[in-house]
PyMOL CGO cylinders between C-alpha atoms (Angstrom):
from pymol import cmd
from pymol.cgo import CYLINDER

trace = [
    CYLINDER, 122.43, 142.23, 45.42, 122.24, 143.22, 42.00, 0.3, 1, 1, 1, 1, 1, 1,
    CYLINDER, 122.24, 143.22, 42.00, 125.53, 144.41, 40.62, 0.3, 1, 1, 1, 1, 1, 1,
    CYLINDER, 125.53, 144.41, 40.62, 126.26, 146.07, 36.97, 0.3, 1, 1, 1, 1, 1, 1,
    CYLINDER, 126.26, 146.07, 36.97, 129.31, 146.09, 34.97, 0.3, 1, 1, 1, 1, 1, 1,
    CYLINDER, 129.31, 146.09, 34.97, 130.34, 147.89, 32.03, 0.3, 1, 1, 1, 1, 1, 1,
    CYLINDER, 130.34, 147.89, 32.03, 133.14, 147.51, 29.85, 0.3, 1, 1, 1, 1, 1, 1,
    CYLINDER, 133.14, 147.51, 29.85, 133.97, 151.24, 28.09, 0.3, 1, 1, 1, 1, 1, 1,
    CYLINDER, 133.97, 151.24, 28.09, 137.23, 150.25, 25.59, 0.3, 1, 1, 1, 1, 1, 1,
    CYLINDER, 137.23, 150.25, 25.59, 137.80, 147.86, 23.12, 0.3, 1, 1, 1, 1, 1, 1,
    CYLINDER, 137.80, 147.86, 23.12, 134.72, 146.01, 22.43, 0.3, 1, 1, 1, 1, 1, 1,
    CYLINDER, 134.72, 146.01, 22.43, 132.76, 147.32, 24.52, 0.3, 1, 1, 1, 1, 1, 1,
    CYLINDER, 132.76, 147.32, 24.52, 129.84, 145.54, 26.95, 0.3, 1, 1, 1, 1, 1, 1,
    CYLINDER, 129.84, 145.54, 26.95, 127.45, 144.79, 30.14, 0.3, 1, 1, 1, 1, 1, 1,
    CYLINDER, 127.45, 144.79, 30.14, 126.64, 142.63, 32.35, 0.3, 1, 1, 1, 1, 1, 1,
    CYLINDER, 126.64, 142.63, 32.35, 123.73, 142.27, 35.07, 0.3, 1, 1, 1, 1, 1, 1,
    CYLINDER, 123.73, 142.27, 35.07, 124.57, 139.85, 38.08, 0.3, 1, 1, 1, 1, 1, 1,
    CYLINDER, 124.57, 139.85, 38.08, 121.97, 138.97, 40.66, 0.3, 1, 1, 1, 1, 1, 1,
    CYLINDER, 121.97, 138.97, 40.66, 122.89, 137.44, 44.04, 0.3, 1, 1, 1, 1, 1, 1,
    CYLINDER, 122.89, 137.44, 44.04, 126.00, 135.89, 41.86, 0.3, 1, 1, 1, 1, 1, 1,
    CYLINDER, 126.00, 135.89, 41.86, 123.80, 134.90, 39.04, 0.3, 1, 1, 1, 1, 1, 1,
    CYLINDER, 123.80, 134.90, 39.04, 124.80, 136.26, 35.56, 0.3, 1, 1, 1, 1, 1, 1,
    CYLINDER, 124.80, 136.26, 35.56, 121.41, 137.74, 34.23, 0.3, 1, 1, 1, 1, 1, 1,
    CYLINDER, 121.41, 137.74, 34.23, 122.71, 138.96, 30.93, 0.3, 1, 1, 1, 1, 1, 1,
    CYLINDER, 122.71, 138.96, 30.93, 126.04, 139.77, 29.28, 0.3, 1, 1, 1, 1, 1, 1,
    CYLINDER, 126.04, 139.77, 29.28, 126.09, 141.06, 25.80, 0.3, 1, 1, 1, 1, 1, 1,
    CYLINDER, 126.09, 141.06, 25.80, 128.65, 143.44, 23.59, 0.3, 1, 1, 1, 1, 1, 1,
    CYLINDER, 128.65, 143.44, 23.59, 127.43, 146.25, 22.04, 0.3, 1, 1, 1, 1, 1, 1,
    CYLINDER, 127.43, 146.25, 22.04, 128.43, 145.08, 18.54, 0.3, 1, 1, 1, 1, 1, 1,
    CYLINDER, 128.43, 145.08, 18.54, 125.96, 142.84, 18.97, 0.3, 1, 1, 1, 1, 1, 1,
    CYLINDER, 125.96, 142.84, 18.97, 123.19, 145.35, 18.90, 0.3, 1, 1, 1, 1, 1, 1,
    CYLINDER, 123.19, 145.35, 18.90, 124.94, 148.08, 17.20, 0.3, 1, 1, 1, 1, 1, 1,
    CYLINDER, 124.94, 148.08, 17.20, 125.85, 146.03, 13.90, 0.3, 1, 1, 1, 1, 1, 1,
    CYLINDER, 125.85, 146.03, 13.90, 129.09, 148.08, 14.45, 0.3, 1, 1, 1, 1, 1, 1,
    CYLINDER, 129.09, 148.08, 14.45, 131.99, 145.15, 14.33, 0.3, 1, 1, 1, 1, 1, 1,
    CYLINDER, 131.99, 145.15, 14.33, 134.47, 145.78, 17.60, 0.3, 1, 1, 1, 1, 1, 1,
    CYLINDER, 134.47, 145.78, 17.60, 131.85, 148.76, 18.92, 0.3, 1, 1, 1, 1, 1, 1,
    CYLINDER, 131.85, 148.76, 18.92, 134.10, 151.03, 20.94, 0.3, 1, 1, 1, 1, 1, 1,
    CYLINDER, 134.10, 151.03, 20.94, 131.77, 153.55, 21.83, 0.3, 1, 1, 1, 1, 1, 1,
    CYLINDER, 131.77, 153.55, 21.83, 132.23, 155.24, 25.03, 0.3, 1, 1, 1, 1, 1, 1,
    CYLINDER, 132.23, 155.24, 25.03, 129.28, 154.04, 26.56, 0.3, 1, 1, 1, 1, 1, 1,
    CYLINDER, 129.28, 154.04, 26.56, 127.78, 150.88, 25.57, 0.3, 1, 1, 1, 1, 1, 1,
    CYLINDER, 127.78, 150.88, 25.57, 123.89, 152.38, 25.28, 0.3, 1, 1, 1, 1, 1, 1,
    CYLINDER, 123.89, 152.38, 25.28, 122.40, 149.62, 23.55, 0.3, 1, 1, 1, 1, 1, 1,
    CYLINDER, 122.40, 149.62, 23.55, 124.21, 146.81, 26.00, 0.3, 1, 1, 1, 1, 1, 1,
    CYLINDER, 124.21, 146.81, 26.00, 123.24, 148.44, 28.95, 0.3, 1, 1, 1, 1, 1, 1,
    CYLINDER, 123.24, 148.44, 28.95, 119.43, 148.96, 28.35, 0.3, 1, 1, 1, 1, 1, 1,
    CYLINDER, 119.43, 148.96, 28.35, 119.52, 145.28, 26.90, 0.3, 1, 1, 1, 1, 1, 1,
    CYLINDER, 119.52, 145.28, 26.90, 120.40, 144.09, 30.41, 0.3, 1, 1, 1, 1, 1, 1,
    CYLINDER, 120.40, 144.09, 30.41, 118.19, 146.44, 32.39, 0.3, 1, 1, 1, 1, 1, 1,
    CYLINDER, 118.19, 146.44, 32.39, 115.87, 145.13, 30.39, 0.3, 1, 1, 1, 1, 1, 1,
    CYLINDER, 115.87, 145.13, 30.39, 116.72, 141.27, 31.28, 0.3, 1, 1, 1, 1, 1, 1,
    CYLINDER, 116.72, 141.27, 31.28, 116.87, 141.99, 34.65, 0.3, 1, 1, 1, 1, 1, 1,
    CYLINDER, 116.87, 141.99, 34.65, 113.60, 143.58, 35.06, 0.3, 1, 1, 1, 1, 1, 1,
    CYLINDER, 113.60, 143.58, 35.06, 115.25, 146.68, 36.35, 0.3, 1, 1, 1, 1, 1, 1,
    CYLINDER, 115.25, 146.68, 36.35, 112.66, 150.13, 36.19, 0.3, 1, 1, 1, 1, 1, 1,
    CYLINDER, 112.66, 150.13, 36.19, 114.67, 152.14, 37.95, 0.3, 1, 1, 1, 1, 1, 1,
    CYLINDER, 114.67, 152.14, 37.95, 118.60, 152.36, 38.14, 0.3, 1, 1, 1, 1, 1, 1,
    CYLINDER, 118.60, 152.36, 38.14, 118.33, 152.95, 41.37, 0.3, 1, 1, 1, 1, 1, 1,
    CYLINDER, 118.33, 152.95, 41.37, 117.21, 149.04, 41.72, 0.3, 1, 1, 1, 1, 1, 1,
    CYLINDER, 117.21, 149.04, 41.72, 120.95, 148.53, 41.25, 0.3, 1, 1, 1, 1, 1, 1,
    CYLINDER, 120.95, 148.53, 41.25, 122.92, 147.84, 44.05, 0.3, 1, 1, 1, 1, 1, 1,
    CYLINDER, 122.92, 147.84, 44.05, 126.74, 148.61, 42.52, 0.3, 1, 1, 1, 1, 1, 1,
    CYLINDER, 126.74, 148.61, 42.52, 128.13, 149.45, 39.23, 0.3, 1, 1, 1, 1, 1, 1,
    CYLINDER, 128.13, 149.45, 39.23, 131.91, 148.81, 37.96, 0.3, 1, 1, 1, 1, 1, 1,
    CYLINDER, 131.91, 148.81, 37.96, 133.07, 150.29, 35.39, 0.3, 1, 1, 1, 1, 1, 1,
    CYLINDER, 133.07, 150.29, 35.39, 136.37, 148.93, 33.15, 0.3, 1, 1, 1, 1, 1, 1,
    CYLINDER, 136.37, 148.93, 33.15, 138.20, 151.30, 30.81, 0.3, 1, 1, 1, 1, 1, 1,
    CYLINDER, 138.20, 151.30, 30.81, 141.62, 151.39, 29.59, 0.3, 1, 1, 1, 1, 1, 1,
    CYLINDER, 141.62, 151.39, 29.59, 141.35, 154.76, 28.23, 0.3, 1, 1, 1, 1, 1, 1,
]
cmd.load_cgo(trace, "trace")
């Protein structure tokens, strides 16, 4: 099962799990240069762990969660 996660507040971020292995995490300040990123969607983060995973398609991915306190 491969399972995404995105983080759209404060410092934002993604993660890629596979079968309960963490793939990739990263924040999107981290790619951005931007210090505490907020953006609404962390762009960068999320093709950065598509990426890691090996995912093509998004339709690889099994389920997405999505955190916001907005």
């Amino acid at each position: 099962m491969l399972v995404l996660g995105l983080n759209c507040s404060h410092d934002a971020s993604c993660a890629i799990v596979r079968d309960g292995e963490i793939i990739a995490d990263v924040q999107e300040e981290r790619l951005s240069r931007i210090k505490h990123d907020s953006t609404r969607t962390p762009v960068r983060a999320l093709a950065y762990c598509l990426a890691a995973a090996g995912v093509k398609d998004i339709n690889e991915v099994d389920l997405i969660g999505v955190g916001s306190n907005r």
